[in-house]
N, C-alpha and C positions, 0 to 999 in steps of 0.2 A: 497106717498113720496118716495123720492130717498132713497138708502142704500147709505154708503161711504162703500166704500171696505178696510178701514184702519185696520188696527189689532192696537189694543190697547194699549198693551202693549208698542210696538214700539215707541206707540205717545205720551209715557210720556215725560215730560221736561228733558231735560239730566241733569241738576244739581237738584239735590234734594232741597224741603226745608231747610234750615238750621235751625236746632233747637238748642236753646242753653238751655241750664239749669241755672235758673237764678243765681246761683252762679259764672257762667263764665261771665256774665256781669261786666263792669269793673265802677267802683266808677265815671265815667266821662263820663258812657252813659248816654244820656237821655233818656231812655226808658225802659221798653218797657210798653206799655199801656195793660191796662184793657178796655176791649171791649165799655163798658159802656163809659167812660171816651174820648173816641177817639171820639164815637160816639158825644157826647155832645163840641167835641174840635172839630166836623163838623155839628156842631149845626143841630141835627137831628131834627128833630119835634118830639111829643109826643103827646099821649092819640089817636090818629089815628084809626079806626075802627078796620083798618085792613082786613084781610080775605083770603089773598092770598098766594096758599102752594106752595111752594118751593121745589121741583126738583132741586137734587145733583150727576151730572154725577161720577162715581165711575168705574175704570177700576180694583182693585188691591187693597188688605190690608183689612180693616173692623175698626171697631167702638164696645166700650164695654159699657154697662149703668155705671158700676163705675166708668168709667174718666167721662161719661155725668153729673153723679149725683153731680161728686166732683167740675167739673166746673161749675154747673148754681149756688150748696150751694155755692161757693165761692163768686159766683155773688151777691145771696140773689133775687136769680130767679128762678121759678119752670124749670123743664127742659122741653121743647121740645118735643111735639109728632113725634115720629120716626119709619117710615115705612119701611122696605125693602123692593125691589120689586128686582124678577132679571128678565134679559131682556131673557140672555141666563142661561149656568150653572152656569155661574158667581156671587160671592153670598158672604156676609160678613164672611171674615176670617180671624180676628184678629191675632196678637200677631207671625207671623211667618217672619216678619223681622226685628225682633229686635237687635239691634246693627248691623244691616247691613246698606252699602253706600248707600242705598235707602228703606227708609222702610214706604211702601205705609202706612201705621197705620199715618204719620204724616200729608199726605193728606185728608185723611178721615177726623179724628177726628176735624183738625183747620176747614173743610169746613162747618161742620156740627156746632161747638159750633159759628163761628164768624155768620155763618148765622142767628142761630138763638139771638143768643147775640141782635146781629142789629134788628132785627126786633123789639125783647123784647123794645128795648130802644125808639123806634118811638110807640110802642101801649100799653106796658102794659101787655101786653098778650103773653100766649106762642106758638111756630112756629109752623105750620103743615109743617113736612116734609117729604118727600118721595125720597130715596135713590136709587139710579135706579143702579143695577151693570149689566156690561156689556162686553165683551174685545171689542166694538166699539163705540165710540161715538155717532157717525148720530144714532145709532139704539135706543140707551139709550134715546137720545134726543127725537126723533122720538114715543119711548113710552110713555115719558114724555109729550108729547103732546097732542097724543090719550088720555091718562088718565083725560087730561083737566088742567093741572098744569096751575098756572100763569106764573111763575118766574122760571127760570132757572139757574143753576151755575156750571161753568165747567170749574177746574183748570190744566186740563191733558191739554199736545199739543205735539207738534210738527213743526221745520220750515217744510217750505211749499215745500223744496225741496224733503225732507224724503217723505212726503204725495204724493208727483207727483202732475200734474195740476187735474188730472179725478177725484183725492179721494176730492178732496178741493173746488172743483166744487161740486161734490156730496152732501159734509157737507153744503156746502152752498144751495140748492136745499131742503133737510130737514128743514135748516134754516129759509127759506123763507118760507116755506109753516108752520113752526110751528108759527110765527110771526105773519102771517092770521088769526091763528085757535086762536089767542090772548097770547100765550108766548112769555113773552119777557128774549132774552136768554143775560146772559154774560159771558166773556171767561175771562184768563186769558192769558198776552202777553207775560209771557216765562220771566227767571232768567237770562241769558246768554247775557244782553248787547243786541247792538244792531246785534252780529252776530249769538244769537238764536242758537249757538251752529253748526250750518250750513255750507256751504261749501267755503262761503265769507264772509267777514267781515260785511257784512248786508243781513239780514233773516230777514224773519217776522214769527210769528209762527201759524198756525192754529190747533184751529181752529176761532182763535180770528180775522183774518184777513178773515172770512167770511163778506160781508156789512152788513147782516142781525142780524150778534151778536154783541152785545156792547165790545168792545174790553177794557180791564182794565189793566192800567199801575200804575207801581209801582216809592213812594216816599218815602224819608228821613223826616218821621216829628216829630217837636219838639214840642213843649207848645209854644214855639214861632216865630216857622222859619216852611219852607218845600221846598224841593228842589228834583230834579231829585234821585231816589235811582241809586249808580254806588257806588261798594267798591272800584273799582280802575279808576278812573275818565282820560278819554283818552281810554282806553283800551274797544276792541268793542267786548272783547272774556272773561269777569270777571265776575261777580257777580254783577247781578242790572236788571234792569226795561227792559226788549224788546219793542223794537218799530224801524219802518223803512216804506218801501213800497211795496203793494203786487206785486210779477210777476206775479199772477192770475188774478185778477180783476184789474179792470182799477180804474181812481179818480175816487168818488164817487159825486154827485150832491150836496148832503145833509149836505155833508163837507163845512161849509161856509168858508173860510178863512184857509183852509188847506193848506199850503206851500206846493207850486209844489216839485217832488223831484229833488234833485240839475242837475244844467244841467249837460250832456254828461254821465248823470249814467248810470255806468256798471250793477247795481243791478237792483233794483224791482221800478218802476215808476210809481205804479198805487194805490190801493186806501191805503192811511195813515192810521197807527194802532201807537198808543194809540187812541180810542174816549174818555178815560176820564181815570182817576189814583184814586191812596188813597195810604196810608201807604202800606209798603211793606218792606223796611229794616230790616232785623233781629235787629240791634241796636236798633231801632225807636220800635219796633216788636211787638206781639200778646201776652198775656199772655193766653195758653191754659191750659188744664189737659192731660196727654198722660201719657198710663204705669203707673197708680195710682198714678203721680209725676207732679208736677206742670212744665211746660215747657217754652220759647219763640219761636214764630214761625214768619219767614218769609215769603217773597216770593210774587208776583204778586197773585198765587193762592191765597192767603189773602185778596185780594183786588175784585176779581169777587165775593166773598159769600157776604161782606159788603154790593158793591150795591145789591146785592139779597134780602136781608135781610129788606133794606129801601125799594124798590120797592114793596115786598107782603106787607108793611104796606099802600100802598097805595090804597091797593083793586086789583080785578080780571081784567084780559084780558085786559093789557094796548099794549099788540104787540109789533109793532116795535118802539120803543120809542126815538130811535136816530137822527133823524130829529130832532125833536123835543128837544132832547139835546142842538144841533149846532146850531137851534135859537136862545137857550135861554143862550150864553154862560155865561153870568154873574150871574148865579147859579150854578157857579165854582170858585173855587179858582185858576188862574190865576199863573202858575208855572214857574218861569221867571229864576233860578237858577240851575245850571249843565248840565249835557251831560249822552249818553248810549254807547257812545264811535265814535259812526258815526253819530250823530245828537245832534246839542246844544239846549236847552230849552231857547225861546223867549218868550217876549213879541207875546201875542195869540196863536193860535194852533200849536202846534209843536209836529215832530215824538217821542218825548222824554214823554211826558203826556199830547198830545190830549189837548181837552178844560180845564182840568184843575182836579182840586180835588170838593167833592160837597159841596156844603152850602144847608146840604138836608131840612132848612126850605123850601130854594128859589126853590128847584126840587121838594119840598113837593105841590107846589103850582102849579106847572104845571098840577098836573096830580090826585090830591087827590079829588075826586066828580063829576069826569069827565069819569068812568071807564064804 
């Protein structure tokens, strides 16, 4: 397999998670959910064999057993079998950004408890995970591979300009070839609107705009509604969901009903990121454990451990599974409300959340006995 020559660190999301403490929630949110709970408000499946472990790319921060233990007792869940593995020196290091503008500890921990959460809720059983730290992605991925993982989850990125075309080709080459060997990878599509924080008003971020990983976008959902997540709706440089078009890769085949991108674009023309979304709004948000403290957490990185989570309850070496998505779009929820700032959310697929959100009985059923 290819390396990407990306440095790590570099390719985290520029805006941070936003975690609030639920005491900052305000008497008129509707949120934020218990893992459980979301999971059943996206009619997960249950009692499912299961068996498929889960690979958590990790650049920065660590994970402690007492937020683990205090979130799954919260749950009334065992917790989670939890491996480390490091790729390079890079290696779980807790507790050293705390109260800083970015304190990888918030990436960790959400990726680690929503993944396993999700899974618990489709089997009954608790997750085999393995943690892979690394300061680059393709390689983390890439050992996650060799090791034989099913399921992959990867909330770090970067727009694609930062990465240059050669590293995003690369990550995609890794991509490809771990999707063969039967992992199926998802990313997460970046906080920062639809300009991903990047040099124009529309970015995409990789490594989610690789073909071969399920790219995951983020929503605003209620008990009763769901719509585009954007804290400031119009605005393609705020807080919310990324999505747009790669200037790497061209449209993809697979994408049925993908909306070309607008004509006379100055931006990215080629293959559409979101493939698919979930909750991601801080308001709407995660209820995790972080810092022996109960927390919310947002963010798209939310939304790639989820489908992880559903996906190992399905069983081993499902690969490239995104085809197979865009067939079957009506085992989605269908996202017809808001914008990321440069792209409105339609009726059918849109740069805003892809095929939609899941109805994981109807994705339970594509893929559960078929492994």
């Amino acid at each position: 397999m290819a390396k990407s020559r990306k440095s790590g660190l570099k390719s985290r999301h520029k805006t941070y998670h936003k975690l609030l403490r639920p005491e900052a929630l305000t008497a008129a949110a509707t949120g934020p959910w218990n893992v459980p709970d979301l999971c059943a408000a996206y009619s997960w499946p249950n009692n499912l064999a299961g068996g498929g472990v889960i690979a958590i790319v990790e650049l920065a921060g660590g994970w402690t057993q007492t937020d683990m233990d205090s979130f799954f007792k919260s749950l009334g869940q065992p917790p989670p079998q939890i491996t480390d593995i490091s790729v390079d020196e890079t290696k779980n290091n807790p507790n050293q950004g705390v109260g800083a503008s970015f304190d990888p500890d918030i990436e960790v921990t959400l990726n680690i408890q929503i993944a396993a959460a999700s899974y618990y809720a489709a089997t009954g059983k608790p997750a085999d995970i393995r943690v892979y730290w690394s300061k680059d992605i393709a390689s983390a991925v890439q050992k996650a591979a060799d090791d034989g993982c099913d399921v992959c989850s990867i909330s770090w990125g970067g727009d694609e300009a930062i990465w240059g075309a050669a590293a995003v080709q690369a990550m995609e080459a890794v991509a490809e070839a771990s999707t063969r060997a039967g992992m199926t990878i998802f990313a997460a599509t970046g906080d920062n609107d639809a300009g991903d924080g990047g040099p124009t008003p529309a970015n995409v971020d990789a490594p989610s705009s690789c073909p071969h990983i399920v790219a995951c976008g983020g929503t605003n959902k209620t008990a009763t509604t769901e719509k585009v997540w954007n804290e400031t709706p119009g605005n393609s440089n705020g807080q919310g969901t990324g999505g747009g078009y790669s200037t790497v890769f061209p449209p993809q085949n697979f994408q049925k009903g993908a909306p070309p991108a607008p004509a006379r674009a100055t931006f990215g023309t080629g293959r559409m990121i979101p493939d698919v979304c979930a909750d991601a709004d801080p308001m709407t948000g995660y209820r995790v454990f972080l810092h022996r403290a109960p927390a919310v957490v947002g963010g798209t990185s939310a939304a790639a451990p989820l489908y992880a989570g559903l996906f190992a309850s399905f069983g081993k070496k499902l690969g490239f599974v995104t085809p197979t998505l865009w067939d079957n779009q009506d085992a989605f929820n269908d996202i017809t409300d808001g914008d990321n700032g440069m792209y409105l959310a339609k009726p059918g697929p849109d740069p805003c959340s892809g095929i939609g959100s899941p109805i994981g009985t109807k994705i339970a059923a594509l893929f559960v006995g078929k492994s």
